[in-house]
N, C-alpha and C positions, 0 to 999 in steps of 0.2 A: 335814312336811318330805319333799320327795320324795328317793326313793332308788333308783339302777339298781341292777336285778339281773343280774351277770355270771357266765356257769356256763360250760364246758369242755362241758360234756351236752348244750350247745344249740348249734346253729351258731352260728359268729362274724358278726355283724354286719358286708355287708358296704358300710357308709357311715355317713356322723353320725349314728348313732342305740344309743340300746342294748338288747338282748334282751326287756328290762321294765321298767316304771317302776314303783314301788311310791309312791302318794298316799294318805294317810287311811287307810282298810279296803280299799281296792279296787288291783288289781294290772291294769295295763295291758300287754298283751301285742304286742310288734311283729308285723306281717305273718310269717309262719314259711310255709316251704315246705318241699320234699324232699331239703334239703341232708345228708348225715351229716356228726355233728358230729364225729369219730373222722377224718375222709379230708377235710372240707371240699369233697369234691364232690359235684354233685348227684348224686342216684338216679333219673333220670328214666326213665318209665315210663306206666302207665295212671293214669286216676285213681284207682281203688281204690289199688294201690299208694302212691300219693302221696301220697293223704289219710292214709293210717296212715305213713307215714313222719314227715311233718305230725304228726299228732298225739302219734308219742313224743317228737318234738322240744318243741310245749308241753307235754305233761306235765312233761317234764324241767325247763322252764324255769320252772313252778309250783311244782314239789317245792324249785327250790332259793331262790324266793322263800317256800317255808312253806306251800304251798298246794296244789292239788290240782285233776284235771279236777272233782271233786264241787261247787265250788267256783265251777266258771265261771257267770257270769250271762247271759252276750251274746258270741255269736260272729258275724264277717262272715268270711264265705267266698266268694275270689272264683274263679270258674272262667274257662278259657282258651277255653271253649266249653260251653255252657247243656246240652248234650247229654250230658255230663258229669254233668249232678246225680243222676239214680237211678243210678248206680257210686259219686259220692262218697258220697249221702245210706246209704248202705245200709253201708259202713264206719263211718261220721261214728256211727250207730245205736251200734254195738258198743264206744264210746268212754265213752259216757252210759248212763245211766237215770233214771227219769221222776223229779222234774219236768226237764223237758231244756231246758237254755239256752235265750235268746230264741237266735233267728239271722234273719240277713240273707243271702241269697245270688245274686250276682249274676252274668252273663257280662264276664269286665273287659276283653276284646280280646286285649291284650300281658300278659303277668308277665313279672318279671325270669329272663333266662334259659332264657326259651320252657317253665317250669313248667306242668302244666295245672292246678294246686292253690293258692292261700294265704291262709291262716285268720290272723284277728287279734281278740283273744278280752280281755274283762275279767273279772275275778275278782272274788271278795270275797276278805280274807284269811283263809290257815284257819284253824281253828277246833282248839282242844285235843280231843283225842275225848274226852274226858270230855264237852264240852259236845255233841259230835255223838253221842255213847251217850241222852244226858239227850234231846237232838232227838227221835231215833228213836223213843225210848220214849213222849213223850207224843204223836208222829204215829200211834204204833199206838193210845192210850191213846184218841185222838180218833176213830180209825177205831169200834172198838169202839162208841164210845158213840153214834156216826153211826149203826151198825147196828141 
C-alpha cells in the first residue's frame, strides 16, 4: 500500500506531488533542491552549497520516512550545468560511504527556480540497528576470512 511521507524538515512540495512515496521496502524520494524548509526559500548559491543544502533536506525526508542516507540505493542528480559536477561530486562524497549509491548524473538545462542542484533518490526502508549491528558484523566476519 503506498503511503506519502509529509515532514515540516523537508521543503513543501511546491505542485501535485508529495516529498516521498513509501511502496513495498523501497522509499521514493521527489526531485529536492536548495529550498529551506524553515523560511521556504531558496538558498541559492554554488553548487557545493546546494548540494549539501539538498542533501539535509533528503536526509530529513528519510529520517522521517524511517530511513536514512545509509539506506539510499540510486540517486539521479541533475545539474544546471555539467561543469558543476567535480564541486557537486566532491560534497555528494561527504554524504556517503562505500558501498555508495548507484547514481545518474546528468546536465538538465533549466531546474525549477534557476537551482544549480536536484537530486531524486530511492531508498530501501531502514532497518532496526539491531539488524544493521548483525550486517556489520558478519561484513567484518567475511572480510577477515577473505584475508
Amino acid at each position: 500500500m503506498r503511503k506519502a511521507i509529509v515532514t515540516e524538515k523537508g521543503p513543501k512540495p511546491i505542485g501535485p506531488y508529495s516529498q516521498a512515496v513509501v511502496e513495498g521496502d523501497f522509499i521514493f524520494l521527489a526531485g529536492q533542491g536548495c529550498t529551506n524548509p524553515e523560511t521556504g526559500e531558496l538558498e541559492l548559491g554554488d553548487a557545493r552549497s546546494e548540494t549539501k543544502r539538498t542533501f539535509e533536506n533528503v536526509r530529513a525526508i528519510l529520517e522521517a520516512a524511517g530511513s536514512s542516507l545509509d539506506d539510499l540505493v540510486k540517486c539521479n542528480v541533475y545539474l544546471r550545468d555539467i561543469h558543476d559536477f567535480a564541486a557537486m561530486n566532491e560534497v555528494y562524497e561527504t554524504f556517503f560511504s562505500a558501498p555508495f549509491p548507484a547514481r545518474t548524473t546528468i546536465q538538465a538545462g533549466a531546474l525549477p527556480g534557476g537551482i544549480a542542484v536536484e537530486i531524486e533518490c530511492i531508498a530501501k526502508k531502514g532497518k532496526k540497528k539491531s539488524q544493521k549491528k548483525a550486517r556489520k558484523k558478519a561484513e567484518k566476519k567475511a572480510l577477515k576470512k577473505a584475508r
